[in-house]
N, CA, C and O atoms as a GROMACS GRO file, in nm:
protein
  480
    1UNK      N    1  -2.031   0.479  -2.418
    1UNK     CA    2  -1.891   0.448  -2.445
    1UNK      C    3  -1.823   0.407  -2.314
    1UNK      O    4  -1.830   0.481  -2.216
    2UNK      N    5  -1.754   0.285  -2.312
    2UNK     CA    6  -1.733   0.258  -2.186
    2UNK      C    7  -1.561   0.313  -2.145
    2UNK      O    8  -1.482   0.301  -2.239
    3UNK      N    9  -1.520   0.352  -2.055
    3UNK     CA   10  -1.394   0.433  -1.977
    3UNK      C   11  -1.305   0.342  -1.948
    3UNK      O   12  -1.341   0.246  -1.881
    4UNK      N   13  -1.196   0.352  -1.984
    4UNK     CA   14  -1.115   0.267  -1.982
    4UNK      C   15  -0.979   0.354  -1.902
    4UNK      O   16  -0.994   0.474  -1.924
    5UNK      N   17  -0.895   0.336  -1.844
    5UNK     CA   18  -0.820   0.411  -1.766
    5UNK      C   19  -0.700   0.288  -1.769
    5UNK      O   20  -0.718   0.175  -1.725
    6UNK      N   21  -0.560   0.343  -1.839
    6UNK     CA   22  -0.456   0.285  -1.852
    6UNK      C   23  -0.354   0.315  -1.753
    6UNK      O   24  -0.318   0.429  -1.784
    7UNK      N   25  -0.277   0.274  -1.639
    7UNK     CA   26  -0.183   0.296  -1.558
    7UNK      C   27  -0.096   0.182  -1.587
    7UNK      O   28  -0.123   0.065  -1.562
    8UNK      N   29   0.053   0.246  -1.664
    8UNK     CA   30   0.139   0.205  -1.656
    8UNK      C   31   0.262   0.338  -1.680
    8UNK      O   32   0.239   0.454  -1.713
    9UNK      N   33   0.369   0.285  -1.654
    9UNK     CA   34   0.488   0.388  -1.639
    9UNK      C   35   0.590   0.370  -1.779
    9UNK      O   36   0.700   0.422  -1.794
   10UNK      N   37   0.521   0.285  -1.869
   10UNK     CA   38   0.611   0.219  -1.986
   10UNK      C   39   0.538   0.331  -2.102
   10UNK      O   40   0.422   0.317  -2.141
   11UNK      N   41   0.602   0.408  -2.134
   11UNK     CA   42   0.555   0.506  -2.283
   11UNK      C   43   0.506   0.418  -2.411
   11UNK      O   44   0.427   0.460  -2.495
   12UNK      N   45   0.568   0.286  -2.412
   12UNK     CA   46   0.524   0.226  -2.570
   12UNK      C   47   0.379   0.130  -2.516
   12UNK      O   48   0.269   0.113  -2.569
   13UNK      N   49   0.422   0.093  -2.422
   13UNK     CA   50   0.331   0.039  -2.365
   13UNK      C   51   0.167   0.061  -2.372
   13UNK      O   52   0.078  -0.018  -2.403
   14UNK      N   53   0.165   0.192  -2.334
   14UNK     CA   54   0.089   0.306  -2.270
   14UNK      C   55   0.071   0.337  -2.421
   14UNK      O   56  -0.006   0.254  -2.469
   15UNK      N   57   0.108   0.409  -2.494
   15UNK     CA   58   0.106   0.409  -2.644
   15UNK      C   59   0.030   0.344  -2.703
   15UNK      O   60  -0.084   0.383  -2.727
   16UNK      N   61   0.074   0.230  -2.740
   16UNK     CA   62   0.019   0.095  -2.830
   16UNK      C   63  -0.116   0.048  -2.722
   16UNK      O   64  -0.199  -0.008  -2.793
   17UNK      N   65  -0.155   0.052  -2.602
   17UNK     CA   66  -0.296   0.061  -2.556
   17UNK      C   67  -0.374   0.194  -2.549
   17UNK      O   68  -0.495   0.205  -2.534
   18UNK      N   69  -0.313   0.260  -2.559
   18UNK     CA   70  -0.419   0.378  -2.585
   18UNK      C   71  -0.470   0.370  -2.692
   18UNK      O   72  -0.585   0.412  -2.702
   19UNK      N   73  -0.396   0.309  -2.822
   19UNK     CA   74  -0.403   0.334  -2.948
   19UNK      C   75  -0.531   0.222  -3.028
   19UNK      O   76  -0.604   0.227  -3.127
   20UNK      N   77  -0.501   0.120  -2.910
   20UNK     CA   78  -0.612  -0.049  -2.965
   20UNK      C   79  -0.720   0.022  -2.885
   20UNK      O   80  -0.817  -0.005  -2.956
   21UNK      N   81  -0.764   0.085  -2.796
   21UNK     CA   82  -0.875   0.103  -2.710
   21UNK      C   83  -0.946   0.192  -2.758
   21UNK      O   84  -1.067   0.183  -2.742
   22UNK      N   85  -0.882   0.324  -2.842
   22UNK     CA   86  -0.971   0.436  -2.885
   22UNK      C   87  -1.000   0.342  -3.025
   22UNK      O   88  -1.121   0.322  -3.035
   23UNK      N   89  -0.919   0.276  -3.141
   23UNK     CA   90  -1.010   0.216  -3.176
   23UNK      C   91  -1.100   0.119  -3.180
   23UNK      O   92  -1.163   0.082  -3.278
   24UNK      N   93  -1.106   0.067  -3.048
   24UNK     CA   94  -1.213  -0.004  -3.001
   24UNK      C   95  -1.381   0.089  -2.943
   24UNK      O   96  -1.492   0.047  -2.910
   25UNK      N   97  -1.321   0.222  -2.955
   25UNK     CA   98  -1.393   0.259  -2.905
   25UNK      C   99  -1.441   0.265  -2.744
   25UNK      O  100  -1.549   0.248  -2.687
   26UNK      N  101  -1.347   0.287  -2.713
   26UNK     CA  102  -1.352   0.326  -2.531
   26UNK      C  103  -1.329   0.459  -2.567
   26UNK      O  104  -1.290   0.512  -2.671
   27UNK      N  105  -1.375   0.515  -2.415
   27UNK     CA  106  -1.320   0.672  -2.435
   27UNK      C  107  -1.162   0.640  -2.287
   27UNK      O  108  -1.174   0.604  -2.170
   28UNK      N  109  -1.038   0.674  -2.363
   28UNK     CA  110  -0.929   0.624  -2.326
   28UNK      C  111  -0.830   0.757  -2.170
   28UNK      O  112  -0.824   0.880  -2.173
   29UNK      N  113  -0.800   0.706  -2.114
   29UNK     CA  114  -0.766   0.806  -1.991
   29UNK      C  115  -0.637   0.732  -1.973
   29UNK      O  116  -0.638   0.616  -2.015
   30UNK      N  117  -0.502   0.787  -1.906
   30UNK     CA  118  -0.378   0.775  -1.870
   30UNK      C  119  -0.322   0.785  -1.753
   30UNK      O  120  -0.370   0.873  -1.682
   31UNK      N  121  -0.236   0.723  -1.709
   31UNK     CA  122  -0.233   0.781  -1.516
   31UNK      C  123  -0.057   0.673  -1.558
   31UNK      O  124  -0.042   0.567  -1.620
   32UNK      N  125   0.057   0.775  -1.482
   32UNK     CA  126   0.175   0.715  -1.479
   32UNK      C  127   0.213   0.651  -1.342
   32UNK      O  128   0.319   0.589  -1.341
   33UNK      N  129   0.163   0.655  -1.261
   33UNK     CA  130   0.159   0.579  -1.131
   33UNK      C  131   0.042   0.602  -1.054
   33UNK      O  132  -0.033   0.700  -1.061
   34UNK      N  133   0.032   0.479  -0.963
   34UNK     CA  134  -0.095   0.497  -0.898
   34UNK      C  135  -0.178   0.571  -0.838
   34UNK      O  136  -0.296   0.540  -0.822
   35UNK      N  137  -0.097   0.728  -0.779
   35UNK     CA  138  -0.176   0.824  -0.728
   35UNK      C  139  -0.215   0.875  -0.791
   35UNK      O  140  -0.312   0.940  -0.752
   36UNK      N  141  -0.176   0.888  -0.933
   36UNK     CA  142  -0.244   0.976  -1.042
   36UNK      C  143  -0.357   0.836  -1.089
   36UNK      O  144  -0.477   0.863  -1.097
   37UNK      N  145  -0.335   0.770  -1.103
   37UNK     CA  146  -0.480   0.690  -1.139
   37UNK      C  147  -0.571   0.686  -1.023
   37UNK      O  148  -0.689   0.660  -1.047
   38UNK      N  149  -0.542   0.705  -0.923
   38UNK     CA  150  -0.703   0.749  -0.796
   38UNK      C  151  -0.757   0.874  -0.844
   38UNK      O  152  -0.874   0.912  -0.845
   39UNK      N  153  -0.652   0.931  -0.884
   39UNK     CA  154  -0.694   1.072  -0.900
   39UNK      C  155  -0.781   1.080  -0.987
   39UNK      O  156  -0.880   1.150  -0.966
   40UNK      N  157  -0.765   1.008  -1.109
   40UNK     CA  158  -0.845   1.023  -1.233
   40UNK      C  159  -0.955   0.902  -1.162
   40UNK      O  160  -1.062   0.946  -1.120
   41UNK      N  161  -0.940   0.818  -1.154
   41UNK     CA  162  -1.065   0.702  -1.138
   41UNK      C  163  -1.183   0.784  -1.048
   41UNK      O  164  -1.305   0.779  -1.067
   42UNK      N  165  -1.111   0.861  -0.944
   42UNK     CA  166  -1.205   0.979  -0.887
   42UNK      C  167  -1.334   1.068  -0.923
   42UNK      O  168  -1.447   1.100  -0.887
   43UNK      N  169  -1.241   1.085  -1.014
   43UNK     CA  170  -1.327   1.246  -1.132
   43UNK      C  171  -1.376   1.156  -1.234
   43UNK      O  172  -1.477   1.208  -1.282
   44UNK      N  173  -1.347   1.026  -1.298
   44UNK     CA  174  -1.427   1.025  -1.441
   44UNK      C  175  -1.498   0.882  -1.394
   44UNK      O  176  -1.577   0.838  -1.478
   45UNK      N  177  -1.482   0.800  -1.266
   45UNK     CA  178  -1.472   0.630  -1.246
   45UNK      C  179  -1.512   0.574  -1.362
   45UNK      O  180  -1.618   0.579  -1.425
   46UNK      N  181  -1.380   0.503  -1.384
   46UNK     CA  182  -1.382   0.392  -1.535
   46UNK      C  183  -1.459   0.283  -1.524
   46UNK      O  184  -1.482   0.242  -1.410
   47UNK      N  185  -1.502   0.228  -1.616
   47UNK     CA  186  -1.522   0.112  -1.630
   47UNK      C  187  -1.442  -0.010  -1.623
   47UNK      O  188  -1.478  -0.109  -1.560
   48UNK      N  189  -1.372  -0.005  -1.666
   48UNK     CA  190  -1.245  -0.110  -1.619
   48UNK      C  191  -1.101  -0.033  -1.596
   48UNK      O  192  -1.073   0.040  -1.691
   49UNK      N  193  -1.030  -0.034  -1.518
   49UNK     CA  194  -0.855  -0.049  -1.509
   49UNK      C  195  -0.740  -0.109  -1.557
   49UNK      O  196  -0.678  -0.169  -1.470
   50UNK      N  197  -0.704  -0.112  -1.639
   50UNK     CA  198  -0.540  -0.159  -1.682
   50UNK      C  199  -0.444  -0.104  -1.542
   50UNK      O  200  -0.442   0.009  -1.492
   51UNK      N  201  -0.372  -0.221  -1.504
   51UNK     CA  202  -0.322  -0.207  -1.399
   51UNK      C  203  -0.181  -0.265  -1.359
   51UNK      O  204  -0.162  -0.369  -1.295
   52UNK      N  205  -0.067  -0.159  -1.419
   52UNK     CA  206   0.074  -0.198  -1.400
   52UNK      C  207   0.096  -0.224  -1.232
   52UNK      O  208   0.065  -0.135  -1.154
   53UNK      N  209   0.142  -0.332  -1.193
   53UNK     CA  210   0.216  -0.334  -1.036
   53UNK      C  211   0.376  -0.249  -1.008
   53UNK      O  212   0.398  -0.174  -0.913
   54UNK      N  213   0.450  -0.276  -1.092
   54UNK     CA  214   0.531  -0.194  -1.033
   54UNK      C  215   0.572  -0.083  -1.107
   54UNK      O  216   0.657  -0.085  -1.196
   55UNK      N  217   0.492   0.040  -1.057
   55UNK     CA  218   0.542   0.175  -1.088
   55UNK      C  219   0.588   0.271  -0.955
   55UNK      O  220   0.558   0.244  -0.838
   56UNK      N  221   0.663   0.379  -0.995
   56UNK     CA  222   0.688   0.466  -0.900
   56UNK      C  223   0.574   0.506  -0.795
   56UNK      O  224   0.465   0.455  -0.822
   57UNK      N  225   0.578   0.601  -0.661
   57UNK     CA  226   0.529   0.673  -0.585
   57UNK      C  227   0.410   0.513  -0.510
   57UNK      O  228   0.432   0.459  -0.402
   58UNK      N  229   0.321   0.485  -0.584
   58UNK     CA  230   0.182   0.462  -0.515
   58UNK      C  231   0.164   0.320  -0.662
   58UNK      O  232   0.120   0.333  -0.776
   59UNK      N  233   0.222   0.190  -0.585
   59UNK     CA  234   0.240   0.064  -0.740
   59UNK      C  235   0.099  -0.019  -0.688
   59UNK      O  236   0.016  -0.015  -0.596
   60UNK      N  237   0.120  -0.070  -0.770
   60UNK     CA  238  -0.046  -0.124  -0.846
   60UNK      C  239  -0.100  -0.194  -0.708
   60UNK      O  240  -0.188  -0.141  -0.641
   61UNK      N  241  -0.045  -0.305  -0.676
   61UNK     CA  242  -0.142  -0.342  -0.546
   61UNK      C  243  -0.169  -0.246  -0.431
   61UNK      O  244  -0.250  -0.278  -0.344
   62UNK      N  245  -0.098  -0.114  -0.426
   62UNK     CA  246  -0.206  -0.039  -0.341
   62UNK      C  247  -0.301   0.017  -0.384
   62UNK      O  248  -0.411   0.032  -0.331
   63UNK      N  249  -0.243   0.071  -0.540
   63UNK     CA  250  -0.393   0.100  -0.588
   63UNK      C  251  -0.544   0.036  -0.607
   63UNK      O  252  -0.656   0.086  -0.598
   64UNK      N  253  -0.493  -0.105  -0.638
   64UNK     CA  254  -0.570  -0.162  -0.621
   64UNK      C  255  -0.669  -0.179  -0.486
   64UNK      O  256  -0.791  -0.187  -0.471
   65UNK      N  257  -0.577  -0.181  -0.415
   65UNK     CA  258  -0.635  -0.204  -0.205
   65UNK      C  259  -0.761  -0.082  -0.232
   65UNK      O  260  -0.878  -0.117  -0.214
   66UNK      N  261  -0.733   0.052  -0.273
   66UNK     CA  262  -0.752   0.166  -0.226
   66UNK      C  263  -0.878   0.207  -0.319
   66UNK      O  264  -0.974   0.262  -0.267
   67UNK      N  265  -0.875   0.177  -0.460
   67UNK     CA  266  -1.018   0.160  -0.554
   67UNK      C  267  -1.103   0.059  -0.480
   67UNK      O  268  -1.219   0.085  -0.446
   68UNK      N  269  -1.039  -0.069  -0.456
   68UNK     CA  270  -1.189  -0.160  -0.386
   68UNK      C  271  -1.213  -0.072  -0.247
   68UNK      O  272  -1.333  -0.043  -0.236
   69UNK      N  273  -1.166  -0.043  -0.184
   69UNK     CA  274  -1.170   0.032  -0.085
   69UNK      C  275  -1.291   0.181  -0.081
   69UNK      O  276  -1.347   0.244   0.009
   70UNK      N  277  -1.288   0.189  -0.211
   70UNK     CA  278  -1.364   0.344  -0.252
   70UNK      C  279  -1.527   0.290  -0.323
   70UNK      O  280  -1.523   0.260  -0.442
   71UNK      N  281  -1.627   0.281  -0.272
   71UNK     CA  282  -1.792   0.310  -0.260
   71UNK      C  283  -1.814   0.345  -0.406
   71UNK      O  284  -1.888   0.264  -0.463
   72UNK      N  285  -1.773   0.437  -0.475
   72UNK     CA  286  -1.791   0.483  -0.589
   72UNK      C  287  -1.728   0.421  -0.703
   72UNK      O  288  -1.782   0.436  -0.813
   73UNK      N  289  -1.602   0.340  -0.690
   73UNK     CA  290  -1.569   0.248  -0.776
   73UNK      C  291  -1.575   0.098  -0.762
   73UNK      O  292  -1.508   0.019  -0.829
   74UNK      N  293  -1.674   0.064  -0.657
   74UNK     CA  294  -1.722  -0.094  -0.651
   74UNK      C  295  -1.736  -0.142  -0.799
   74UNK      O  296  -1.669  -0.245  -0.810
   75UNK      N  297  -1.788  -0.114  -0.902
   75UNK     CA  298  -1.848  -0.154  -1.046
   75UNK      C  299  -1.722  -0.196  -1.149
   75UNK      O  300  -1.700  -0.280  -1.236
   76UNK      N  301  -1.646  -0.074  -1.078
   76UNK     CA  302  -1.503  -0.146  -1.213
   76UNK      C  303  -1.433  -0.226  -1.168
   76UNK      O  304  -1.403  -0.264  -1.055
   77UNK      N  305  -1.386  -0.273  -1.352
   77UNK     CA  306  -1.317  -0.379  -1.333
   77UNK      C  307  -1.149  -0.395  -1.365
   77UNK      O  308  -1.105  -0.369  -1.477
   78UNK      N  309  -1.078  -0.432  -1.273
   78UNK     CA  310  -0.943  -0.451  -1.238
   78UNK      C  311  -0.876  -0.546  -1.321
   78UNK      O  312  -0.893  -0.666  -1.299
   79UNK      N  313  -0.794  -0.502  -1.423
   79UNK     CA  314  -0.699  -0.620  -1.461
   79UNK      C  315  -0.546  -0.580  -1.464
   79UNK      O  316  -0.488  -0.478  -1.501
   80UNK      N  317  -0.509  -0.684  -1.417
   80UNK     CA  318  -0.384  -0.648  -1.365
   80UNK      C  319  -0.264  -0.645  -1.500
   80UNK      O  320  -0.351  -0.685  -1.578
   81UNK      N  321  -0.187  -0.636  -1.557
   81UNK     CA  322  -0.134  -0.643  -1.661
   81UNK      C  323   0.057  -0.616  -1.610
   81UNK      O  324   0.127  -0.517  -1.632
   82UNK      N  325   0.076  -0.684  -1.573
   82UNK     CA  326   0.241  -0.729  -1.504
   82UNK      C  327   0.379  -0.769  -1.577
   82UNK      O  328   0.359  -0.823  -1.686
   83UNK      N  329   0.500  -0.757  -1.545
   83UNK     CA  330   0.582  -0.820  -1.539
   83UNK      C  331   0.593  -0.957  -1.506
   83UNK      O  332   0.629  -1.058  -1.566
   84UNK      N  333   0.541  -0.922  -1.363
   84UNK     CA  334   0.506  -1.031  -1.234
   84UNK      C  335   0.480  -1.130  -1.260
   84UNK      O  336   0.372  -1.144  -1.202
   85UNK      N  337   0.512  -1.270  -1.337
   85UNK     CA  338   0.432  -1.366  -1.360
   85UNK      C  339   0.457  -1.506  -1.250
   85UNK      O  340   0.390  -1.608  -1.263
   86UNK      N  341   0.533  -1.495  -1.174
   86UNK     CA  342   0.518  -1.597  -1.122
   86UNK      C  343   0.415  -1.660  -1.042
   86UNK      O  344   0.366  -1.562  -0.986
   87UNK      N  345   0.360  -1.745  -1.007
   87UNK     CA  346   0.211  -1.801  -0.960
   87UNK      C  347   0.218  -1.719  -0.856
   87UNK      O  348   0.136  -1.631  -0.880
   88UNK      N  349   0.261  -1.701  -0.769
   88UNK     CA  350   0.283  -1.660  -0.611
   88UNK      C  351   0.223  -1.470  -0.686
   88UNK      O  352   0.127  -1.428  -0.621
   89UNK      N  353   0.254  -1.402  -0.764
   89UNK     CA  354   0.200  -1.332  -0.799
   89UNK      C  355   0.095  -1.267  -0.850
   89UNK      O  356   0.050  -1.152  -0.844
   90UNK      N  357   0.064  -1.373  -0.904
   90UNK     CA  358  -0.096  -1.382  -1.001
   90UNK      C  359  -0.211  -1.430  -0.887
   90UNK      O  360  -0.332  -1.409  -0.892
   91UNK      N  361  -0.151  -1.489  -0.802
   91UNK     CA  362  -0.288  -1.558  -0.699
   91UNK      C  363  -0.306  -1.432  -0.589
   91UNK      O  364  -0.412  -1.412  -0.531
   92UNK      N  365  -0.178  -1.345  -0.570
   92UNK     CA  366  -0.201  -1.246  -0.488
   92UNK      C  367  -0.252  -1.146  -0.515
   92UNK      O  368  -0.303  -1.078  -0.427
   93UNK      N  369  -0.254  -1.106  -0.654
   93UNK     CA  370  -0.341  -0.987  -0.780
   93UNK      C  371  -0.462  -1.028  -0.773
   93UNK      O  372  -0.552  -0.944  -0.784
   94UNK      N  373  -0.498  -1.190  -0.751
   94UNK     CA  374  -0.623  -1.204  -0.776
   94UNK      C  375  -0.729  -1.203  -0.654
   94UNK      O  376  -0.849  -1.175  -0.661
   95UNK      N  377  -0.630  -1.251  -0.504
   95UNK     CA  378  -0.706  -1.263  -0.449
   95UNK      C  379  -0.726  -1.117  -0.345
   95UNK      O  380  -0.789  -1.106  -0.240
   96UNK      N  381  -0.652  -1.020  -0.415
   96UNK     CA  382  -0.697  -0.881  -0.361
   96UNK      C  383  -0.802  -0.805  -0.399
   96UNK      O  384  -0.826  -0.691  -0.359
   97UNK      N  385  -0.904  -0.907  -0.525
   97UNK     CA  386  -0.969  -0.807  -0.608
   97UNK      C  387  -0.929  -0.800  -0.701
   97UNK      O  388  -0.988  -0.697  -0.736
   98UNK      N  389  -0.844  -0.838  -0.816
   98UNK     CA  390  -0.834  -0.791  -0.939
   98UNK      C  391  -0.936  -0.917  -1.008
   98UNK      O  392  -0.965  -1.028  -0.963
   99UNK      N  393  -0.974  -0.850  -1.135
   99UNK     CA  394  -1.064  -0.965  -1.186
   99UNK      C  395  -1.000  -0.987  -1.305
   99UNK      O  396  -1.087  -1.027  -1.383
  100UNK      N  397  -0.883  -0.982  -1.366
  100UNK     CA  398  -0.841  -1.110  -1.380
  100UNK      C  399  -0.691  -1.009  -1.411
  100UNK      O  400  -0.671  -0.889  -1.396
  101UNK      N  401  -0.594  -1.133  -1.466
  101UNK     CA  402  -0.431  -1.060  -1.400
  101UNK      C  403  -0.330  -1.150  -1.541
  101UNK      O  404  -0.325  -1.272  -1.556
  102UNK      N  405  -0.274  -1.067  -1.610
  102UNK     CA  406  -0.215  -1.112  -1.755
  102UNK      C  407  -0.053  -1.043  -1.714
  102UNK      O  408   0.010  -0.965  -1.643
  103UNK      N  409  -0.049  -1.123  -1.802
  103UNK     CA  410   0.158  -1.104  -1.728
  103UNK      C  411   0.230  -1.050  -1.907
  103UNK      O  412   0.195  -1.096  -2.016
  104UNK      N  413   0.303  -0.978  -1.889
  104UNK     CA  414   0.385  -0.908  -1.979
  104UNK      C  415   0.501  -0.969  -2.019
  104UNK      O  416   0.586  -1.002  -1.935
  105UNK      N  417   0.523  -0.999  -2.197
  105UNK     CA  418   0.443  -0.913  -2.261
  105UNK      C  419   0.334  -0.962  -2.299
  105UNK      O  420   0.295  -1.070  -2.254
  106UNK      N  421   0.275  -0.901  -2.378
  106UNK     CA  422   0.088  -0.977  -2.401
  106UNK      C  423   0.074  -0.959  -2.521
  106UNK      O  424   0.152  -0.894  -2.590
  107UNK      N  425  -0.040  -1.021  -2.565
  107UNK     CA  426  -0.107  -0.998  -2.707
  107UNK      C  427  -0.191  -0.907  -2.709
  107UNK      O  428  -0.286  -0.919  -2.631
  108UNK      N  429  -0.187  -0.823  -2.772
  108UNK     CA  430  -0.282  -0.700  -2.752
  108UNK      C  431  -0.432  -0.773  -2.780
  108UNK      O  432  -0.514  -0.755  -2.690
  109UNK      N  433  -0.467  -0.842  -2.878
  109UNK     CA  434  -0.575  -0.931  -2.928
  109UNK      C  435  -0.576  -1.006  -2.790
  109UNK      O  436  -0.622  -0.938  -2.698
  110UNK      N  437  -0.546  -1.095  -2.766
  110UNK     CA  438  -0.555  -1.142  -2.624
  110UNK      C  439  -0.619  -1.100  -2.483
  110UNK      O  440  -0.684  -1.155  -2.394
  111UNK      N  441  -0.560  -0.954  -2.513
  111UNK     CA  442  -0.602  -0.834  -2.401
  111UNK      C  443  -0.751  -0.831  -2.439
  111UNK      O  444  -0.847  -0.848  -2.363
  112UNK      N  445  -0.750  -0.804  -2.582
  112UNK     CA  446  -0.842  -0.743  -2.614
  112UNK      C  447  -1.021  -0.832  -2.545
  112UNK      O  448  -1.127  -0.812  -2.485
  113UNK      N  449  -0.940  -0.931  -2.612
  113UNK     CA  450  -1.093  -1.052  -2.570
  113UNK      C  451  -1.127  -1.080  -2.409
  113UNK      O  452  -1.236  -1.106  -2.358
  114UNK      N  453  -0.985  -1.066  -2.338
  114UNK     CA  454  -0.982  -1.093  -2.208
  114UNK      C  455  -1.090  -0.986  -2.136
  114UNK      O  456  -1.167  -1.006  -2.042
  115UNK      N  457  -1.069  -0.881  -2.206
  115UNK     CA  458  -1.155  -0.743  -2.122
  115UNK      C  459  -1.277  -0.795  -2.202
  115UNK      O  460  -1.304  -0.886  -2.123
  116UNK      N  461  -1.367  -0.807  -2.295
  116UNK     CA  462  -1.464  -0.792  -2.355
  116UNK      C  463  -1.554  -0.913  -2.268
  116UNK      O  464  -1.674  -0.927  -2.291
  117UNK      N  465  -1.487  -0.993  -2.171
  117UNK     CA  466  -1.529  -1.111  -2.120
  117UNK      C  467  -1.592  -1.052  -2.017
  117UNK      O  468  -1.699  -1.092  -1.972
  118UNK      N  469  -1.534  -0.963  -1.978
  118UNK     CA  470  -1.568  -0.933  -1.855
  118UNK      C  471  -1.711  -0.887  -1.830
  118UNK      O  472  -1.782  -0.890  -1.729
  119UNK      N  473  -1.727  -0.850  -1.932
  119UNK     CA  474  -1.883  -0.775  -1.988
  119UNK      C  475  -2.017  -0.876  -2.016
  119UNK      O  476  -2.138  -0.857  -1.999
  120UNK      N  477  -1.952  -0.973  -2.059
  120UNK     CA  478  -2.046  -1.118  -2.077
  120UNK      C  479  -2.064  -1.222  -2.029
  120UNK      O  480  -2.147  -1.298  -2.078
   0.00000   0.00000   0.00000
């Protein structure tokens, strides 16, 4: 079952993806800002990341810096899932390491296929 680890600070958000992923069958994990998602990527390392940029304490591009940064989570995969859409944003998500970067709001179906790519 592959680990899926959701960081965002939005409750419906966070909600309605927890909710498409367990029935997709991931086993589904939560983190409301970025220090709590090191924390968890730590103890369980996901398979892929859902990855809000701007949340409180520790926001997505450091988390991001700080997982590629970590030996033990080289394998997962980073998608960025933003507000942020302007180009100047998406090229900087991407060229830090995220593998690939969707701007809010989204199609959950959309999401859905975008991650399953990643695998094939």
């Amino acid at each position: 079952m592959k680990k899926i680890l959701i960081v965002d600070d939005e409750p419906n958000i966070v909600m309605s993806l927890e909710y498409t992923f367990k029935k997709k069958n991931f086993e589904v994990y939560i983190a409301r800002d970025g220090g709590e998602a090191l924390q968890i990527a730590n103890t369980i390392v996901p398979d892929i990341v859902l990855l809000d940029i701007m949340m409180p304490n520790v926001d997505g591009y450091e988390t991001l810096k700080q997982i590629r940064n970590n030996q033990n989570l080289n394998k997962t995969k980073i998608v960025f899932l933003s507000a942020k859409n302007k180009t100047a944003d998406i090229e900087k998500g991407l060229q830090m390491g995220a593998d690939k970067y969707l701007t809010k709001p989204f199609s959950i179906k959309k999401l859905v296929t975008e991650i399953n790519e990643l695998w094939n």
